[in-house]
C-alpha positions as CSV (number, residue, x, y, z in Angstrom):
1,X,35.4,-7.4,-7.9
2,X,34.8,-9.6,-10.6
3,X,35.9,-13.3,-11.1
4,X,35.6,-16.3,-13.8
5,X,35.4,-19.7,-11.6
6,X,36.6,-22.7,-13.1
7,X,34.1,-25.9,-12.5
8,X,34.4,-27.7,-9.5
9,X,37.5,-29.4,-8.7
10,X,38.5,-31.8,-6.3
11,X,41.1,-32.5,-3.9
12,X,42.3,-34.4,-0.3
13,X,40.3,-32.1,1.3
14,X,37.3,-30.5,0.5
15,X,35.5,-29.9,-2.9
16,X,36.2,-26.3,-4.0
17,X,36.0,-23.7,-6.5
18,X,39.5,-22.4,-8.5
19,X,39.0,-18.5,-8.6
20,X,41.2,-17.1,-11.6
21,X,41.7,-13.1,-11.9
22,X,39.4,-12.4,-15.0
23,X,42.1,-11.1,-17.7
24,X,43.8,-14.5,-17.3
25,X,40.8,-16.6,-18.1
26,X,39.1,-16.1,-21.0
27,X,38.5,-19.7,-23.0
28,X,37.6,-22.0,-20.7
29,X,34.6,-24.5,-22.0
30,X,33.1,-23.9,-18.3
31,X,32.7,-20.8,-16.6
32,X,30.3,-18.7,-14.7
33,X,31.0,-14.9,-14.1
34,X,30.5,-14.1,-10.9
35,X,30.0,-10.1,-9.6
36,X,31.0,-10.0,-6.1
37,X,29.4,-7.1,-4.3
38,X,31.4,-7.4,-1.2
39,X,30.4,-3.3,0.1
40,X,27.8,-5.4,2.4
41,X,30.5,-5.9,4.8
42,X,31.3,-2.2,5.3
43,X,27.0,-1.4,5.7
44,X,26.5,-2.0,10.0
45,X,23.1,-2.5,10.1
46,X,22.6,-4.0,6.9
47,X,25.0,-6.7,7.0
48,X,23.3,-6.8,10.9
49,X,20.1,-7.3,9.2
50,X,21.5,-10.1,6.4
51,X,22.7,-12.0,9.1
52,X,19.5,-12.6,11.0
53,X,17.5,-12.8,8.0
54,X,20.5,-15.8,6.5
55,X,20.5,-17.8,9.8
56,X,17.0,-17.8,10.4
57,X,16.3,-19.9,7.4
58,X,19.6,-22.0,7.8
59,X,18.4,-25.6,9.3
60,X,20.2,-26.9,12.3
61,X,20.9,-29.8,14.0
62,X,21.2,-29.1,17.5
63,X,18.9,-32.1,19.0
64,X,20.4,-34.6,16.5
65,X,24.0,-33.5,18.0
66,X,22.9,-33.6,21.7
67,X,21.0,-37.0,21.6
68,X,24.0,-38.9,19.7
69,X,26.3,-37.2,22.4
70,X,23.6,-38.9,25.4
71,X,24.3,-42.2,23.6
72,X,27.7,-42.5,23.4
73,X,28.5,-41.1,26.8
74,X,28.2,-44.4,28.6
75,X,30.3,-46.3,25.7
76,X,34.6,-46.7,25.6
77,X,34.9,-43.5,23.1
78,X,32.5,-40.6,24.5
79,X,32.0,-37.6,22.9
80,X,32.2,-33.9,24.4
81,X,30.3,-30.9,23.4
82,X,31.3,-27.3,23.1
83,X,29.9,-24.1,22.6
84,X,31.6,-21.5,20.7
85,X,30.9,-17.6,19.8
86,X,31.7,-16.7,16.5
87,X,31.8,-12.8,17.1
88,X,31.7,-10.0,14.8
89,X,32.7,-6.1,15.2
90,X,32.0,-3.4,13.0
91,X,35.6,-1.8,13.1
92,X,35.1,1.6,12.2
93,X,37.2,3.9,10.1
94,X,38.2,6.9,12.7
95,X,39.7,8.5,9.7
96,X,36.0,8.7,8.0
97,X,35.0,11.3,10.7
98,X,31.4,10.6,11.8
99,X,29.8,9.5,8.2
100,X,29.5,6.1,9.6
101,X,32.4,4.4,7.3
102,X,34.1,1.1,8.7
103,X,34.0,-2.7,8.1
104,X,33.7,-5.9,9.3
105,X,35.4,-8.2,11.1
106,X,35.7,-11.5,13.1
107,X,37.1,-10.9,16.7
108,X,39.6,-14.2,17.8
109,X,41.7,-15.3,20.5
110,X,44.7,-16.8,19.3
111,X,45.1,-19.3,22.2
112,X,48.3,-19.7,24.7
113,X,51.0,-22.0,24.1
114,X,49.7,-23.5,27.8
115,X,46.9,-24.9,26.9
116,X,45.6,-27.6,24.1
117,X,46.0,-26.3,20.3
118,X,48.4,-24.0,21.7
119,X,48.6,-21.0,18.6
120,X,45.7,-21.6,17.1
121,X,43.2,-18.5,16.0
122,X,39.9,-19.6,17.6
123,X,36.3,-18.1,18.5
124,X,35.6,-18.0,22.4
125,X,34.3,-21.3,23.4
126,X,34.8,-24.1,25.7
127,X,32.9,-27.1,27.5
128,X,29.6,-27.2,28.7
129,X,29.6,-26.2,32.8
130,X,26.8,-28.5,34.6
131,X,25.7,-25.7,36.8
132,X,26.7,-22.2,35.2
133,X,25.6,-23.2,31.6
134,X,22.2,-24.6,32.3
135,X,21.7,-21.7,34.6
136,X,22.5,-19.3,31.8
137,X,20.3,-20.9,29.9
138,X,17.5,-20.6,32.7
139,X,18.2,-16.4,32.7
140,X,18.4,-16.2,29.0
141,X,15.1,-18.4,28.8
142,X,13.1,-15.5,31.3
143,X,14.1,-13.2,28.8
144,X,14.2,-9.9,31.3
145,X,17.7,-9.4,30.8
146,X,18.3,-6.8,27.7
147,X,20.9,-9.1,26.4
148,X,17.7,-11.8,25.8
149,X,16.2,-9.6,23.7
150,X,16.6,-9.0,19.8
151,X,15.7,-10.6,16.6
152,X,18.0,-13.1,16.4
153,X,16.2,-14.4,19.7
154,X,12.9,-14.2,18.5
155,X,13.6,-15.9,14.9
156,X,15.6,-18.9,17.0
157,X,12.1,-19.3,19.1
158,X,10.4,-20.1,15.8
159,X,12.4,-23.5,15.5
160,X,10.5,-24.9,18.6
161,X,10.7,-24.8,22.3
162,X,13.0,-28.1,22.3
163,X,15.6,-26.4,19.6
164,X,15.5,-23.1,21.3
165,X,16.1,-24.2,24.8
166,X,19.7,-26.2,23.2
167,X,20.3,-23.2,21.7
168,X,20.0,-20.7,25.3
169,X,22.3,-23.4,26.7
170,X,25.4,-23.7,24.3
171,X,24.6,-19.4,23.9
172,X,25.5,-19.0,27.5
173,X,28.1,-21.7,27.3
174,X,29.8,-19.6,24.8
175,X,28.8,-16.1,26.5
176,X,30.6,-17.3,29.7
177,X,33.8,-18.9,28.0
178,X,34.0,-15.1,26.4
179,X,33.8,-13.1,29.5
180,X,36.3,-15.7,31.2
181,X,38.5,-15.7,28.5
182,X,39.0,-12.1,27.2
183,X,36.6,-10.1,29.4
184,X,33.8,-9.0,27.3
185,X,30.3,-8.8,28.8
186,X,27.2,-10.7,28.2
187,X,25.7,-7.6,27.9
188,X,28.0,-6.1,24.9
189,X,27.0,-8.9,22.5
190,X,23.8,-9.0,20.8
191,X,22.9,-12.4,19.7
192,X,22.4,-12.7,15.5
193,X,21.2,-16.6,15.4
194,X,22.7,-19.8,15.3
195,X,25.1,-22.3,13.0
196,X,24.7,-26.1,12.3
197,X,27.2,-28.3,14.2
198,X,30.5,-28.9,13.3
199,X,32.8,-32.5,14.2
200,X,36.0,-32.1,15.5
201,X,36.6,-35.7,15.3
202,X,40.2,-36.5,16.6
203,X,39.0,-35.1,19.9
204,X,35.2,-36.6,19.6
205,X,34.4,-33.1,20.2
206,X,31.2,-31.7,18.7
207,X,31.1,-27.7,17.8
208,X,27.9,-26.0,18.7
209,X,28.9,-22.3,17.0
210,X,26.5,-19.3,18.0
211,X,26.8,-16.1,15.6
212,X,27.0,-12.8,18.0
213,X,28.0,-8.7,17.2
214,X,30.2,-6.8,19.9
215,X,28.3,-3.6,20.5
216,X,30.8,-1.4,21.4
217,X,34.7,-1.3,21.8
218,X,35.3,-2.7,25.1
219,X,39.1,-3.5,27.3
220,X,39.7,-6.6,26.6
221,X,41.4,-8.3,29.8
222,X,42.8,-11.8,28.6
223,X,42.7,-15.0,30.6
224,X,46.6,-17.0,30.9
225,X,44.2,-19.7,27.8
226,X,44.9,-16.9,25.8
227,X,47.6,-15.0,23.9
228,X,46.0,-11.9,22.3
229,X,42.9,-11.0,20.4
230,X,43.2,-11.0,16.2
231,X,40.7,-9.4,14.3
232,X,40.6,-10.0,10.1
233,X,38.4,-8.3,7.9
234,X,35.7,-10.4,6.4
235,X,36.7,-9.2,2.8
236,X,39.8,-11.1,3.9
237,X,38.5,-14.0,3.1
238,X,37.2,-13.5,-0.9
239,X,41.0,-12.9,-1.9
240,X,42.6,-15.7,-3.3
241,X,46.1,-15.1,-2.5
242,X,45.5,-15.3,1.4
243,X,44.5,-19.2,0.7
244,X,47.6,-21.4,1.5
245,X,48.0,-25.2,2.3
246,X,49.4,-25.9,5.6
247,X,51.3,-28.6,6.0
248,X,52.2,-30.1,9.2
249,X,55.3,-32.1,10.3
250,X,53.9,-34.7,13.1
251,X,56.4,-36.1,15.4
252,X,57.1,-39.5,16.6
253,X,54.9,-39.6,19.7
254,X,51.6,-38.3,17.8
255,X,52.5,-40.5,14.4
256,X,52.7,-44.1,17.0
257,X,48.9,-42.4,17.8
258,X,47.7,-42.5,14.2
259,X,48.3,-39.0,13.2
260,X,49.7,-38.8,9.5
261,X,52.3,-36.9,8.3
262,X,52.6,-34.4,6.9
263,X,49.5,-33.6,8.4
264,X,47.8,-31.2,6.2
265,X,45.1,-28.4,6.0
266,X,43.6,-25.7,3.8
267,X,44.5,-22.1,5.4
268,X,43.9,-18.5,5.6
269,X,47.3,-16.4,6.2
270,X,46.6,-12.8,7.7
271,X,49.1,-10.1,8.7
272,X,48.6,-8.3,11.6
273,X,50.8,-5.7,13.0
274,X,53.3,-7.2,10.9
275,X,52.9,-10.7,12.4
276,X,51.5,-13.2,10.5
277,X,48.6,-15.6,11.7
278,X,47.1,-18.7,10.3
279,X,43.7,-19.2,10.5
280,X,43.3,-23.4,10.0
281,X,40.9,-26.3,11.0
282,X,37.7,-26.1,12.9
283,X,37.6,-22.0,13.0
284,X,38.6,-22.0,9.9
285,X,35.8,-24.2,8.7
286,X,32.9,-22.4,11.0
287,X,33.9,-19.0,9.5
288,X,33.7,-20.6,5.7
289,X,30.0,-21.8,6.5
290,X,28.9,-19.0,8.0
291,X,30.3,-16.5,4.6
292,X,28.6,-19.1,2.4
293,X,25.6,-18.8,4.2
294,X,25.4,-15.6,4.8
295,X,26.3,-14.2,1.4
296,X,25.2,-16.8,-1.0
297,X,28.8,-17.0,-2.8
298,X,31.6,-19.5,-3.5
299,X,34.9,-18.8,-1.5
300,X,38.4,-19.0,-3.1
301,X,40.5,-22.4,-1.8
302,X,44.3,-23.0,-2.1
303,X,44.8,-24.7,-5.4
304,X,48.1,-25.9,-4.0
305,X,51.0,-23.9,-4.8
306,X,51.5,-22.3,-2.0
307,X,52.1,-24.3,1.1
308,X,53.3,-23.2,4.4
309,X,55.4,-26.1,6.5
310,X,55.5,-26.1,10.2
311,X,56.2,-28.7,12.9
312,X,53.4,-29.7,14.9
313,X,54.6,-29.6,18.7
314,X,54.5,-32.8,20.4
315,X,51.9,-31.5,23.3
316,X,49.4,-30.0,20.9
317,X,46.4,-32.5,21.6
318,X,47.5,-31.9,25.7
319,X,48.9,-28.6,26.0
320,X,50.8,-29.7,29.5
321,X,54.6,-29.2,29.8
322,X,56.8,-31.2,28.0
323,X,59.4,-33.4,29.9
């Protein structure tokens, strides 16, 4: 797949990259040709071996995150801290026979209109659990368990015994959240490394993403926080005409609490069993840092002509009943 990308432009919402089908382009005073050789994504144990190899030299800022959380705690606007498990599966193409031929893709609950963010695509995560998380973390420390054990583990213990335990503790965080919320075990997931932090900043909320790879197919059994499980391709994400704006119409209630409207977002539109999902916001951002990371190369971006409208329910930040 082969691209000419326009010099950086800018926009309300991120810097990005304007990616232009080749036989379109073919003056521009400056490009770069990129060759995109995406067929990582349908090699198992290569991409596998990538991704340990990508996030063991990415720096992360686990302690930094942790200690700002300690200081605000005490103060009138605390912050919260979350685990999530970005999960991958290598889907497998039963039509192939047994050569081994399949691709890629990221497993995500799309969460239940009964809870907060009601509709949105997200990893498996959820708030940090005094007791169960830190004795996760004690378990997954000992390191008998099979599901200690791997390269992603022993690459993460070369960033410190302080960095390693904050990792074992947002790691189980997130293992637990997944077996509550759609029933897959600890011991199906084989840890791959970890991702910097991301801000979720209208809820004070600070993202601690941890990369994993389902095993095997498993039953999913979903919790009432979720709706159903979507999974999109990787390659999904490298075509420019699943990049949309989404623009949000905020109502009265969330506007008088300083949200703007339209409220507005870069997005990824997927079709799946003839539904379509959006894939927006925090998710949305995790998954683009992790590609980039992973596989060295710019990702398209909306470039604005196609937007998507919808209203933004009233208890989206809440996710309780409306009276």
């Amino acid at each position: 797949m082969e691209y000419w990308v326009k010099g950086k432009e800018f926009d309300s919402f991120q810097t990005h990259y304007s990616i232009i089908p080749l036989f379109q382009y073919s003056n521009f005073l400056f490009v770069m040709r990129i060759s995109m050789n995406l067929s990582i994504l349908n090699d198992q144990e290569g991409f596998r071996r990538q991704v340990i190899d990508a996030l063991a030299r990415t720096p992360i800022d686990y302690l930094e995150q942790v200690e700002f959380i300690e200081k605000q705690r005490s103060g009138p606007e605390p912050w919260g801290e979350a685990g999530v498990l970005l999960l991958l599966y290598f889907a497998e193409d039963k039509s192939a026979g047994e050569n081994g031929a399949g691709r890629y893709v990221f497993v995500l609950n799309k969460r239940s209109m009964k809870v907060r963010q009601g509709g949105d695509l997200c990893a498996p995560g959820g708030g940090i659990h005094p007791f169960l998380d830190r004795l996760s973390q004690k378990i997954l420390q000992i390191g008998l368990l099979p599901v200690a054990r791997g390269p992603g583990f022993e690459q993460a213990k070369q960033r410190g015994k302080m960095v390693y335990e904050k990792i074992l503790l947002f790691l189980g965080n997130a293992l637990r959240e997944a077996r509550e919320e759609m029933h897959l075990s600890p011991f199906n997931v084989e840890f791959l490394g970890p991702l910097p932090t991301y801000r979720l900043r209208v809820r004070r909320w600070i993202i601690f993403p941890v990369v994993g790879r389902i095993k095997r197919a498993w039953h999913p059994k979903l919790s009432w926080e979720v709706e159903k499980i979507v999974s999109i391709p990787l390659q999904a994400f490298f075509r420019p005409e699943n990049y949309a704006l989404y623009s949000l119409e905020v109502p009265e209630k969330l506007i008088s609490q300083g949200v703007p409207t339209p409220w507005e977002f870069p997005c990824l539109l997927y079709e799946e069993k003839g539904a379509e999902e959006i894939l927006w916001g925090a998710t949305y951002n995790i998954i683009r840092s992790f590609l980039e990371t992973v596989l060295n190369h710019p990702l398209p971006s909306p470039d604005g002509r196609k937007v998507i409208h919808r209203p933004l329910i009233a208890n989206y930040f809440s996710g309780r009943e409306l009276l």
